[in-house]
LOMARNU-15883 format. One record per atom (N, C-alpha, C): residue in one letter; x, y, z. Coordinates in steps of 0.05 Angstrom, whole numbers, padded with zeros to 5 digits, always signed. Layout:
<nodes>
AXYZ...
</nodes>
This chain:
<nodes>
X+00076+02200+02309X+00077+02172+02317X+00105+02163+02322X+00118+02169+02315X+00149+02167+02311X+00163+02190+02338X+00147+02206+02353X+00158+02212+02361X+00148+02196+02390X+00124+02188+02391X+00108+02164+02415X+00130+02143+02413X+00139+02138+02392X+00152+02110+02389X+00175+02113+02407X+00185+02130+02405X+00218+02141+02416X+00216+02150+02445X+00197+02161+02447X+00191+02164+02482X+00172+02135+02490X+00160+02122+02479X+00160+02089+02489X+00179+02081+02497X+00197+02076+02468X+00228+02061+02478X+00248+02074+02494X+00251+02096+02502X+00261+02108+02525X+00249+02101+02554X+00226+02096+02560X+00214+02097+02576X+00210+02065+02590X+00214+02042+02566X+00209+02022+02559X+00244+02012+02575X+00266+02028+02559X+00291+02023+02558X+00298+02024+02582X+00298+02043+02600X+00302+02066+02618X+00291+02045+02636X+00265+02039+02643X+00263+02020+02662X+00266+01988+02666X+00281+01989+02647X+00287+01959+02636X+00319+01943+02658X+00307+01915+02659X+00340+01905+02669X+00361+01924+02652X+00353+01931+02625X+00382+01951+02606X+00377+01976+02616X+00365+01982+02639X+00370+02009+02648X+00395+02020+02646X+00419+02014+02657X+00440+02011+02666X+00454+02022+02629X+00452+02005+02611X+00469+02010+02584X+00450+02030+02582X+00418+02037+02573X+00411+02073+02565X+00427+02092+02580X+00430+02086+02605X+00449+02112+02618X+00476+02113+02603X+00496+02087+02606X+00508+02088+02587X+00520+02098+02564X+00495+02094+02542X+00511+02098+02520X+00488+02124+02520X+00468+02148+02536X+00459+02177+02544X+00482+02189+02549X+00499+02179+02568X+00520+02191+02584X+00542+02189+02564X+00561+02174+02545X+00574+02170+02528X+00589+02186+02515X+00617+02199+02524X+00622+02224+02513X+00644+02219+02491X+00629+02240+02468X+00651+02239+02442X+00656+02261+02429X+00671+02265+02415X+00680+02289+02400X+00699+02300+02411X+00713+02324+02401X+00737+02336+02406X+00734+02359+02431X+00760+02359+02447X+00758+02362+02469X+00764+02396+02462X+00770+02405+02438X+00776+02431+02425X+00751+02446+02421X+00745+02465+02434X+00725+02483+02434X+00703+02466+02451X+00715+02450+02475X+00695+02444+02487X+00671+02420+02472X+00675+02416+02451X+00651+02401+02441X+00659+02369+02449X+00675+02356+02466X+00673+02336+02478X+00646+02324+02498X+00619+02326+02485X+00596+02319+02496X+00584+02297+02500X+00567+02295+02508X+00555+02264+02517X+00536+02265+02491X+00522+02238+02485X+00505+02233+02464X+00474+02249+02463X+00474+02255+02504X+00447+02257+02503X+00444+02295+02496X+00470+02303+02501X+00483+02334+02499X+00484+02337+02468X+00494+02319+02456X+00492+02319+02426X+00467+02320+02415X+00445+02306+02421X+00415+02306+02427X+00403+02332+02415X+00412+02339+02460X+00397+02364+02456X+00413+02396+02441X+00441+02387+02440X+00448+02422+02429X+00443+02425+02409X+00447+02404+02385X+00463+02391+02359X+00442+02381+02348X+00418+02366+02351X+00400+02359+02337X+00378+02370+02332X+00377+02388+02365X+00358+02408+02370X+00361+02436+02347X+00376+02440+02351X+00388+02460+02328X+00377+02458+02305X+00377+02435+02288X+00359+02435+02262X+00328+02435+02273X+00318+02423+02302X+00290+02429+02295X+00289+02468+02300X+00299+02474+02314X+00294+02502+02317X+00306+02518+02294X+00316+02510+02275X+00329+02519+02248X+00295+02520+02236X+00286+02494+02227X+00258+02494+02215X+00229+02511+02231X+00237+02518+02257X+00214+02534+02270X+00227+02559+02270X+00243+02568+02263X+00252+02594+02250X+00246+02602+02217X+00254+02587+02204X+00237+02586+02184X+00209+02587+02173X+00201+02572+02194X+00164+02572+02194X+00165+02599+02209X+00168+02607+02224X+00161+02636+02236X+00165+02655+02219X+00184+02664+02201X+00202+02681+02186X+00173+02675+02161X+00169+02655+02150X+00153+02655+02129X+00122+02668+02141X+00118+02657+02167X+00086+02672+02174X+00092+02702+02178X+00107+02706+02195X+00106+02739+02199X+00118+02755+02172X+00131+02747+02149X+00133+02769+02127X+00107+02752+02112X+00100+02730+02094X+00081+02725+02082X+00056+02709+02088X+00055+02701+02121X+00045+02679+02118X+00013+02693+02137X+00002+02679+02161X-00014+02694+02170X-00003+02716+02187X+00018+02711+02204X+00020+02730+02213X+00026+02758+02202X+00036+02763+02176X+00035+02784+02168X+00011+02802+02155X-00014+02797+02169X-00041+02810+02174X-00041+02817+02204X-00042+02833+02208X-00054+02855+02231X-00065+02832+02245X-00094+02830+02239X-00117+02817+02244X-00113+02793+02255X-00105+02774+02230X-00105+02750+02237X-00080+02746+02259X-00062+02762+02257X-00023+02761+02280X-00041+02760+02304X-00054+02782+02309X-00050+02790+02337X-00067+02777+02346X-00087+02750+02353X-00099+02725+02362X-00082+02713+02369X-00064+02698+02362X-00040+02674+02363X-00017+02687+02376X-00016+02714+02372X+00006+02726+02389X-00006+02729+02415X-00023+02741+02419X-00037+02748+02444X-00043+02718+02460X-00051+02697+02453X-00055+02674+02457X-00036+02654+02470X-00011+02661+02447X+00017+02656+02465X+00024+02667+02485X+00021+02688+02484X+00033+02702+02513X+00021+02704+02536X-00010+02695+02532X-00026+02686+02555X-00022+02654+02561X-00014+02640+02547X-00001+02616+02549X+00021+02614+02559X+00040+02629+02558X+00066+02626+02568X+00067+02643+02603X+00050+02672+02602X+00044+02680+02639X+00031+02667+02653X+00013+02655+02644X-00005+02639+02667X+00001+02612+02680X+00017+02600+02659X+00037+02568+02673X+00047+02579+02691X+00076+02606+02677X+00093+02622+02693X+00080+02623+02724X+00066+02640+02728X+00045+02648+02744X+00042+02619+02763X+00021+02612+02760X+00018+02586+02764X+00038+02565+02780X+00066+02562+02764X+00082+02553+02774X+00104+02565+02808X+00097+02590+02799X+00112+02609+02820X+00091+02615+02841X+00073+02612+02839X+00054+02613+02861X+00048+02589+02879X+00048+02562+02863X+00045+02542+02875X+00079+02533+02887X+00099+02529+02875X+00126+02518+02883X+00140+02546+02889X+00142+02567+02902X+00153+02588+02912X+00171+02575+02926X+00200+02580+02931X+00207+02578+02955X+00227+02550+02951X+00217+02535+02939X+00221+02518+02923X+00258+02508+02911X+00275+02488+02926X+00297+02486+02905X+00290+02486+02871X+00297+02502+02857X+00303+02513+02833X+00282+02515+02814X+00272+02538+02837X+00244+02549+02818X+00254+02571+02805X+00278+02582+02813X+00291+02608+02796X+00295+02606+02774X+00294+02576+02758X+00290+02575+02729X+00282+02555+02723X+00261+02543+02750X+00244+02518+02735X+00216+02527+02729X+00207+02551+02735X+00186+02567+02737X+00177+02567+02698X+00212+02561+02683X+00199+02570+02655X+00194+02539+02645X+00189+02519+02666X+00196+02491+02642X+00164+02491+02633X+00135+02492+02637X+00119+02499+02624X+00105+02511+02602X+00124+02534+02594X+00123+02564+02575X+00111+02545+02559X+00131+02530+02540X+00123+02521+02510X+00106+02499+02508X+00098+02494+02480X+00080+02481+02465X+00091+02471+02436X+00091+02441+02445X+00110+02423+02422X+00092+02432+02393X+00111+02440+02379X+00094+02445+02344X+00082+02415+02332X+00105+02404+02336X+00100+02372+02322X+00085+02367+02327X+00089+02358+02361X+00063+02338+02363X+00030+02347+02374X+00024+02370+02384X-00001+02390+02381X-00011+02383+02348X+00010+02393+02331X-00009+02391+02301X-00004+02368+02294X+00008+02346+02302X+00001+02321+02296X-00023+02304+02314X-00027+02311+02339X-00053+02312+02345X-00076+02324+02332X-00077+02347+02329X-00099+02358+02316X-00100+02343+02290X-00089+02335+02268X-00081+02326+02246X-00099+02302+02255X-00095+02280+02271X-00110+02257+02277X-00137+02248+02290X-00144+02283+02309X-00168+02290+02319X-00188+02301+02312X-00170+02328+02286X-00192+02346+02281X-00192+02342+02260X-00198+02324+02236X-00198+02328+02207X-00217+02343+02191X-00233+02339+02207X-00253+02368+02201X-00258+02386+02204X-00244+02386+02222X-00247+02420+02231X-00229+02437+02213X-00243+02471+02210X-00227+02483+02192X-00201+02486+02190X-00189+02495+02166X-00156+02491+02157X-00156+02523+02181X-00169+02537+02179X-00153+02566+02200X-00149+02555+02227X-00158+02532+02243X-00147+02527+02266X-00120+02513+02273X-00113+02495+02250X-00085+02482+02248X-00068+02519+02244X-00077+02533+02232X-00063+02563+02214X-00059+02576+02251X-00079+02576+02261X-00080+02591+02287X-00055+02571+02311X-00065+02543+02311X-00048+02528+02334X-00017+02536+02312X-00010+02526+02294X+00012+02533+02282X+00028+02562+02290X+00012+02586+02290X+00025+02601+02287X+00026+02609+02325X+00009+02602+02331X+00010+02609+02369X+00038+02579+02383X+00049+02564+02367X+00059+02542+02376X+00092+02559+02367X+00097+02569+02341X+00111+02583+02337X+00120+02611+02353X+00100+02624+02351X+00100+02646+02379X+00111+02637+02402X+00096+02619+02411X+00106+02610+02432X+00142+02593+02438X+00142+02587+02422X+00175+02568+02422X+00192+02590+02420X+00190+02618+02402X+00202+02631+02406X+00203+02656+02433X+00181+02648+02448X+00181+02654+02474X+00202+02644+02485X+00201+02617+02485X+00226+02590+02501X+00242+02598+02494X+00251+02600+02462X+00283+02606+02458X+00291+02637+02472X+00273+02654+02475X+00286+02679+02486X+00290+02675+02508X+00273+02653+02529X+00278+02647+02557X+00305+02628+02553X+00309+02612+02537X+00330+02594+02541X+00354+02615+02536X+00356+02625+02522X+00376+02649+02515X+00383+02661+02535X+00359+02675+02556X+00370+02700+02573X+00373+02681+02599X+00359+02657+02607X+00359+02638+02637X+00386+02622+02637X+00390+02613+02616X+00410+02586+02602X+00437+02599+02595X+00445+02609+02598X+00476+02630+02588X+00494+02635+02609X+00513+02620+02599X+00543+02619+02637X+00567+02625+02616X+00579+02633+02635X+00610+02635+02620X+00603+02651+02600X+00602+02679+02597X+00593+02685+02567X+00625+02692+02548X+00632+02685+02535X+00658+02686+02513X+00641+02706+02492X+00658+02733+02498X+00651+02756+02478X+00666+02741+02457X+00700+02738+02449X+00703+02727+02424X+00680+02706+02405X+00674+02692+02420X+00666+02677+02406X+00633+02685+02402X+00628+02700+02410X+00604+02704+02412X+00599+02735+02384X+00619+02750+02382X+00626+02763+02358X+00630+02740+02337X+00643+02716+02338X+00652+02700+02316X+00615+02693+02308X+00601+02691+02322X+00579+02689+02321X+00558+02703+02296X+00565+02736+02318X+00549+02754+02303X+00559+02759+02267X+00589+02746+02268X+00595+02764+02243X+00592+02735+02216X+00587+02711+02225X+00595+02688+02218X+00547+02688+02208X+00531+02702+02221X+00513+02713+02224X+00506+02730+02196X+00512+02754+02206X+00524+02772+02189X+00524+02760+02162X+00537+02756+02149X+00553+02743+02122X+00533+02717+02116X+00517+02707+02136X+00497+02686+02125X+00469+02708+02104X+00468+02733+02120X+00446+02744+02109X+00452+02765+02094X+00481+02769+02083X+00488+02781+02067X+00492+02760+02039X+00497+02742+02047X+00491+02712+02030X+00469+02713+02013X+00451+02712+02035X+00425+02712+02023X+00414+02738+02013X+00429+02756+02015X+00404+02779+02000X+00423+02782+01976X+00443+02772+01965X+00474+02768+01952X+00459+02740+01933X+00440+02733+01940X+00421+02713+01924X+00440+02687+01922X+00459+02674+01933X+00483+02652+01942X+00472+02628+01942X+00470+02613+01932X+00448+02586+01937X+00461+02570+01941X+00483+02563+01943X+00512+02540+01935X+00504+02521+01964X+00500+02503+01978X+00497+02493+02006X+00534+02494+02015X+00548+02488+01992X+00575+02475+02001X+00593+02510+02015X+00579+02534+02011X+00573+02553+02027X+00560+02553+02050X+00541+02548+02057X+00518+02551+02070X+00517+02535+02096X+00527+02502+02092X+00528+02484+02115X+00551+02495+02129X+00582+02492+02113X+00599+02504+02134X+00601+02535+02156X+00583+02545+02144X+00580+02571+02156X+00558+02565+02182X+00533+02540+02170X+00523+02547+02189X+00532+02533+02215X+00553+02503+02209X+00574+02497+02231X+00580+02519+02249X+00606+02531+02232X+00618+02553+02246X+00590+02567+02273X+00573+02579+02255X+00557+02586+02268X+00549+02577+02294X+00540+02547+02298X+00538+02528+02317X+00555+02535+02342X+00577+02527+02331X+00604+02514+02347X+00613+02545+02363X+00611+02567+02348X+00608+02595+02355X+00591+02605+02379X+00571+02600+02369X+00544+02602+02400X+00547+02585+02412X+00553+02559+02407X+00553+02544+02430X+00577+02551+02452X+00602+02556+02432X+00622+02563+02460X+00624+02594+02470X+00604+02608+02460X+00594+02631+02476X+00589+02632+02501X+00571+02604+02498X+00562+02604+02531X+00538+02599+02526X+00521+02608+02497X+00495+02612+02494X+00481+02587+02491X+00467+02574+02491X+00455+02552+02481X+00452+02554+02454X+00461+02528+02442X+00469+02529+02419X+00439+02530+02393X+00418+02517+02410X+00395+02525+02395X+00387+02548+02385X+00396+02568+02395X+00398+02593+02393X+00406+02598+02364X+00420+02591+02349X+00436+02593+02325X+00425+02575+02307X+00403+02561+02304X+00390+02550+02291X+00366+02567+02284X+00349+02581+02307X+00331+02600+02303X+00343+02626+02288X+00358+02630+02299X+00378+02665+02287X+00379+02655+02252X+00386+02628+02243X+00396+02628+02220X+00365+02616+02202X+00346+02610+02218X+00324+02612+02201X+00306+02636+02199X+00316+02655+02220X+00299+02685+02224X+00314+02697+02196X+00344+02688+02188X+00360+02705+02175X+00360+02688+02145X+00341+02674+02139X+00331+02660+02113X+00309+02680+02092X+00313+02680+02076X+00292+02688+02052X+00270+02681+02046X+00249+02688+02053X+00222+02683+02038X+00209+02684+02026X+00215+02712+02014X+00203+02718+01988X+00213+02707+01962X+00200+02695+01937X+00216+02683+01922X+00220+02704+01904X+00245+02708+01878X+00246+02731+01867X+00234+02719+01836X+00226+02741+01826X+00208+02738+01796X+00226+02708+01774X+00212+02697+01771X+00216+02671+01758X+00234+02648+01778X+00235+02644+01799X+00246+02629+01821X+00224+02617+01830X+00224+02594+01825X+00190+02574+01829X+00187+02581+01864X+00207+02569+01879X+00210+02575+01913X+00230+02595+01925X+00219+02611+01939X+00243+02615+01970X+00261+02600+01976X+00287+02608+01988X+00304+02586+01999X+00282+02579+02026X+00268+02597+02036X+00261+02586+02061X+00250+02560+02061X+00230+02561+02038X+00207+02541+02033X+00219+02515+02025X+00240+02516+01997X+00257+02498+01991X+00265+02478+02021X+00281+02501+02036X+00291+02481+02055X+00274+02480+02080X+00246+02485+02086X+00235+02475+02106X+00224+02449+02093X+00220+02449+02064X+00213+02417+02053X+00239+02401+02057X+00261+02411+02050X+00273+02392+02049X+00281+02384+02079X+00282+02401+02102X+00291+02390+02126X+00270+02375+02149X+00245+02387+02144X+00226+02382+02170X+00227+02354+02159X+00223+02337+02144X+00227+02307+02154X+00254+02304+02171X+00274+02311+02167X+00295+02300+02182X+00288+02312+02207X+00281+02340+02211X+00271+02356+02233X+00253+02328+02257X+00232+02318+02243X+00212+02303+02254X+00220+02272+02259X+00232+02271+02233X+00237+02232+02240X+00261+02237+02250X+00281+02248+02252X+00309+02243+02267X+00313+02261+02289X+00325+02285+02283X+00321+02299+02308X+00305+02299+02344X+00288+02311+02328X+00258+02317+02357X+00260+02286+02365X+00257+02254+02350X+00251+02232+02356X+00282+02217+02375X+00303+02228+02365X+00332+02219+02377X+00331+02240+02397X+00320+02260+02405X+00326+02279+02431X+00299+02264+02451X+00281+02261+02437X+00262+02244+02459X+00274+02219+02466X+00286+02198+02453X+00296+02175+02463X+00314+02181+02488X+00333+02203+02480X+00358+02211+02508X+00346+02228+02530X+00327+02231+02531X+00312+02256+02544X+00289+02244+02561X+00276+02226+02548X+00247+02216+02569X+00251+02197+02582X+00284+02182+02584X+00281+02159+02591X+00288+02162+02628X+00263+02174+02642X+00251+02180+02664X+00249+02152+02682X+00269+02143+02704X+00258+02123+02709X+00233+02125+02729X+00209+02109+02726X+00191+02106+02723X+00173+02088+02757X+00172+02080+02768X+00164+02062+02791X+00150+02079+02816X+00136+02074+02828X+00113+02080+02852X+00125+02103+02865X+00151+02102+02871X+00165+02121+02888X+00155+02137+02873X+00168+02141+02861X+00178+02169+02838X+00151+02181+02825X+00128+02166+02810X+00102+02183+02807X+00092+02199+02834X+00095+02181+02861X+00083+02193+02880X+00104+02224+02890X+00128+02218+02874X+00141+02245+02882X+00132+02258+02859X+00124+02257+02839X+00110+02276+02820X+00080+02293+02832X+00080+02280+02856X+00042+02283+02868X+00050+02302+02886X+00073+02297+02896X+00074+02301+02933X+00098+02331+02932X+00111+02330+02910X+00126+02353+02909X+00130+02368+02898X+00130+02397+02903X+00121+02426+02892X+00122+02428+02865X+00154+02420+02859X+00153+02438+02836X+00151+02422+02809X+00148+02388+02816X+00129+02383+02790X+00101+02382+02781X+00097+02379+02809X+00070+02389+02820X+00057+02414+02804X+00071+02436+02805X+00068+02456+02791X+00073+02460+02768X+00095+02432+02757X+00102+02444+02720X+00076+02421+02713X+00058+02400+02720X+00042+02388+02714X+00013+02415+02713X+00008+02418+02740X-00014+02445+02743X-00007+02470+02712X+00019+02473+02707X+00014+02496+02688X+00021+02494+02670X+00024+02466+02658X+00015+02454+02625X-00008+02453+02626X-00022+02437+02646X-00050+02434+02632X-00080+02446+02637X-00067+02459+02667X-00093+02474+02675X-00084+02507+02665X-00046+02517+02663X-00045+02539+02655X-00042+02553+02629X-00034+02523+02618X-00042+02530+02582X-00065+02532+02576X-00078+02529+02582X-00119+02527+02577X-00127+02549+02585X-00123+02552+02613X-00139+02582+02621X-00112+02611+02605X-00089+02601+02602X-00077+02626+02585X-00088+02632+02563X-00082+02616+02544X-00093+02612+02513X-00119+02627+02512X-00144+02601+02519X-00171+02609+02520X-00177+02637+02530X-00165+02648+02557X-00168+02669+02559X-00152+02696+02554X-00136+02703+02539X-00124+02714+02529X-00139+02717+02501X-00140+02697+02483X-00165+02710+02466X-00191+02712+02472X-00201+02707+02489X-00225+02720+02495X-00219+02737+02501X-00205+02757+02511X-00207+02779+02523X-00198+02800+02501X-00180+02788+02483X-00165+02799+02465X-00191+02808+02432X-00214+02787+02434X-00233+02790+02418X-00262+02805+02439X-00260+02800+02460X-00284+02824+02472X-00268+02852+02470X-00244+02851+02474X-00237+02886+02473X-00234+02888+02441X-00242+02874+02416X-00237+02886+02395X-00207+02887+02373X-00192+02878+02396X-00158+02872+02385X-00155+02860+02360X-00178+02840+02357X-00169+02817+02343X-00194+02794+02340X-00197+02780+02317X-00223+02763+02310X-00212+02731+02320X-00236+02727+02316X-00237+02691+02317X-00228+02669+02290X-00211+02654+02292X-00204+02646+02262X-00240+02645+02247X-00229+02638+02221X-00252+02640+02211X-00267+02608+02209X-00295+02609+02217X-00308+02583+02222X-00298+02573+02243X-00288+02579+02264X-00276+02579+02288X-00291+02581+02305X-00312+02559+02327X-00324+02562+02351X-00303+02576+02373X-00321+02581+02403X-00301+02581+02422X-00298+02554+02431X-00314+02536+02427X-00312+02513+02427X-00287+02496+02413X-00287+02509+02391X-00262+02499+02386X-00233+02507+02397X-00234+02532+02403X-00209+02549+02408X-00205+02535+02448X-00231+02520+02450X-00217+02509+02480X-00214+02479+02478X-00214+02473+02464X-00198+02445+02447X-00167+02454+02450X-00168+02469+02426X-00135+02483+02414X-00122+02488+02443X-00138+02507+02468X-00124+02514+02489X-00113+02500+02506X-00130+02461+02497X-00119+02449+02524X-00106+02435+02508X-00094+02437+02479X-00076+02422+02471X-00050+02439+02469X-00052+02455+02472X-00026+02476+02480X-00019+02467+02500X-00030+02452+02519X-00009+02441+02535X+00004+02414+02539X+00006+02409+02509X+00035+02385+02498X+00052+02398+02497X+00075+02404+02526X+00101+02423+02522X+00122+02398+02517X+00117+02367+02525X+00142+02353+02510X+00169+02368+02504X+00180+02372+02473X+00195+02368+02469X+00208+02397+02485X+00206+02417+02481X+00215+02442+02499X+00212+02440+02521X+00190+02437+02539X+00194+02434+02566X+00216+02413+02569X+00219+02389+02560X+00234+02370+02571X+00272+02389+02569X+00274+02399+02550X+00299+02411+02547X+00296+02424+02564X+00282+02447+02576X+00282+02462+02591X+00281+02454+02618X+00275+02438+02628X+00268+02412+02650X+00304+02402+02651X+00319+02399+02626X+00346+02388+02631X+00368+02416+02641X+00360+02435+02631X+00374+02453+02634X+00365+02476+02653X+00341+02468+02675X+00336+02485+02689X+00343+02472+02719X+00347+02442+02713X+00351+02426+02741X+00378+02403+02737X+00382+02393+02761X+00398+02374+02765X+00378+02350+02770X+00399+02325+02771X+00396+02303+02784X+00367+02294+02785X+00353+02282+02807X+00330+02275+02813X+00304+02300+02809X+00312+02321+02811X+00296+02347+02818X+00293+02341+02779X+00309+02344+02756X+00306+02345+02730X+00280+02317+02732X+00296+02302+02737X+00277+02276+02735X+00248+02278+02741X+00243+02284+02755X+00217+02286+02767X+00201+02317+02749X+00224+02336+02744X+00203+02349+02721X+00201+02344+02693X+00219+02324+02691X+00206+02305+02658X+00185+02292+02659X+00186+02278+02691X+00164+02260+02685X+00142+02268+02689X+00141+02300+02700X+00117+02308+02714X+00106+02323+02670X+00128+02329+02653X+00121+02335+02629X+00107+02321+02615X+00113+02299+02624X+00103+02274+02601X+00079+02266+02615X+00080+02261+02633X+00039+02267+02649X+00025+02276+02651X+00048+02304+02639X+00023+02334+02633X+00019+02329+02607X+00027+02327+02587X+00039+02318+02551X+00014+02300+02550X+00017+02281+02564X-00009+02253+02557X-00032+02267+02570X-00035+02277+02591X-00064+02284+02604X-00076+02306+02579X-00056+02319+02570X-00066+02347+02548X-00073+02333+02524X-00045+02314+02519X-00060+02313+02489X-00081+02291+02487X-00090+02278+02509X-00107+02254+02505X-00130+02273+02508X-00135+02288+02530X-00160+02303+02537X-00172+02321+02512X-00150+02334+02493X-00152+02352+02474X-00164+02333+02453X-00148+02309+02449X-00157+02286+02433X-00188+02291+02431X-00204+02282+02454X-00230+02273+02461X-00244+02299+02451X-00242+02322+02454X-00255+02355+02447X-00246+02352+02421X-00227+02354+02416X-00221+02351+02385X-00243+02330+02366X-00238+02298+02374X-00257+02290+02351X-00281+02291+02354X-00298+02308+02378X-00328+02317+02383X-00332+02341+02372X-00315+02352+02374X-00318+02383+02351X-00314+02372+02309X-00296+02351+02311X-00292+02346+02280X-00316+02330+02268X-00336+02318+02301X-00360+02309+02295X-00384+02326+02285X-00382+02353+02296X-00390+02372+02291X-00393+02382+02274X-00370+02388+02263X-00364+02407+02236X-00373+02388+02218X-00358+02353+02219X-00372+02343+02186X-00397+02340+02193X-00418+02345+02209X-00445+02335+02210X-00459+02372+02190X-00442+02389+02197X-00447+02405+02188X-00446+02409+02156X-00421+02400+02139X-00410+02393+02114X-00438+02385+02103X-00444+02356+02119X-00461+02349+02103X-00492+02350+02111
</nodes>
């Protein structure tokens, strides 16, 4: 709700007589001009804020694949397979319809992902009945998937590469997970390192999100004999609120504020390539997902969560295509100017068409299941 609120008031802002001050104080550059970190607010946003949410979806990943579901055979390879039929078929999709296209050479990936937040905060308000393994399944295929994005944002998104600094990286890296298996708990360790870290990848060249995931892949999860928690666990409680109410919600305010008027939807209709990041959120997340496990459970690969219709799993498929908060980054950093513009806004039309439509399947299946309960 908090993150609706923030893309309202952007959207609200943005086309407002105060149009003019959101660009403003979006555009607004501060910080030190030393190592380059002289950025705008909305750059602060996305490198710098983004970073802690992709710190906590590194963490959540790291905990499913050593203890969580994904570390079953069985239950992994559904949500893996699922993602990756989610992430080719937008692909696909997108490159078939906008070919040819100014800057389809890396607007082709603004589709891939599927916002964690707000998917399971949908489901959270649609499906209350429906079983706990389908939040377990969209959870862990939403994770799969983002770390699809960060390997695309990694290998599409990278200029100027600075080997120094990009060693200051690995070794500043290094010494975080020698930290941790060194059992180190101290934070007044831990934050400055993971600065360094930041400020390191970022003037690599790499996108600096990148170093948020690396340092929650490189977190602990297992807890050791008489240690109530993991550091992982400790600090995915203690950060995913800030993750959710500050972060993700301050990068949507600098990020959606899309201006908005007749022209501009009808250039969302009339031109290729939002045309196509709209077509492969919501028609290519659905047929990826959905069909990727189906195919993945007729050949035997892999089961159906448990108490899990296919009915439900094409709920889950057309809400995989809430790409929001990643597409829109990826939307800033795959385009310029008007061409970016028009694929935010074509995100956030795909974002509302998915999650409202998923909405409606969702609370007819939660109708389902409690008629079943009782």
């Amino acid at each position: 709700m908090i993150l609706l609120a923030a893309t309202a008031v952007a959207l609200l802002w943005a086309n407002s007589p105060l149009g003019t001050s959101y660009r403003a104080i979006r555009d607004f550059q501060l910080g030190p001009h030393f190592l380059h970190l002289d950025l705008s607010i909305g750059e602060w946003a996305k490198d710098g804020l983004l970073a802690l949410f992709f710190f906590v979806a590194g963490l959540e990943l790291k905990r499913e694949v050593v203890v969580g579901e994904l570390s079953r055979f069985k239950q992994a390879v559904l949500p893996v397979v699922a993602a990756i039929g989610g992430m080719i078929v937008p692909a696909l999709l997108v490159l078939a319809i906008a070919w040819g296209q100014p800057g389809i050479e890396r607007g082709w990936a603004i589709p891939v992902a599927t916002d964690i937040a707000f998917a399971l905060g949908v489901l959270a308000l649609a499906g209350s009945n429906l079983p706990s393994s389908t939040r377990i399944f969209l959870l862990s295929l939403a994770v799969v998937d983002d770390l699809g994005a960060i390997l695309l944002i990694a290998v599409l998104f990278t200029s100027d590469f600075d080997l120094i600094a990009a060693a200051v990286a690995v070794l500043a890296l290094l010494l975080y997970a020698w930290l941790q298996h060194r059992r180190v708990r101290t934070p007044w360790v831990y934050v400055p390192l993971a600065v360094i870290t930041w400020i390191a990848v970022h003037k690599a060249g790499v996108h600096a999100t990148i170093a948020g995931v690396a340092l929650g892949l490189l977190t602990r999860v297992r807890p050791d004999p008489g240690e109530e928690q993991a550091p992982a666990v400790r600090l995915e409680h203690m950060l995913q609120p800030w993750s959710a109410a500050l972060a993700v919600p301050v990068f949507a305010l600098f990020a959606a504020g899309v201006e908005i008027n007749a022209r501009s939807l009808g250039e969302v209709f009339t031109t290729a390539l939002p045309l196509a990041v709209m077509i492969g959120l919501v028609a290519g997340k659905t047929i990826g997902i959905f069909g990727a496990s189906a195919l993945a459970v007729a050949l035997h690969v892999a089961e159906r969560p448990r108490d899990t219709g296919w009915r439900d799993l094409a709920a889950l498929s057309l809400l995989g295509g809430v790409g929001f908060t990643v597409s829109l980054l990826i939307s800033e950093l795959a385009l310029t100017g008007e061409a970016s513009e028009r694929a935010k806004a074509a995100v956030l039309l795909a974002s509302s068409i998915a999650s409202l439509s998923a909405a409606c399947l969702l609370l007819r299946r939660s109708k389902v299941h409690g008629a079943r309960e009782d």
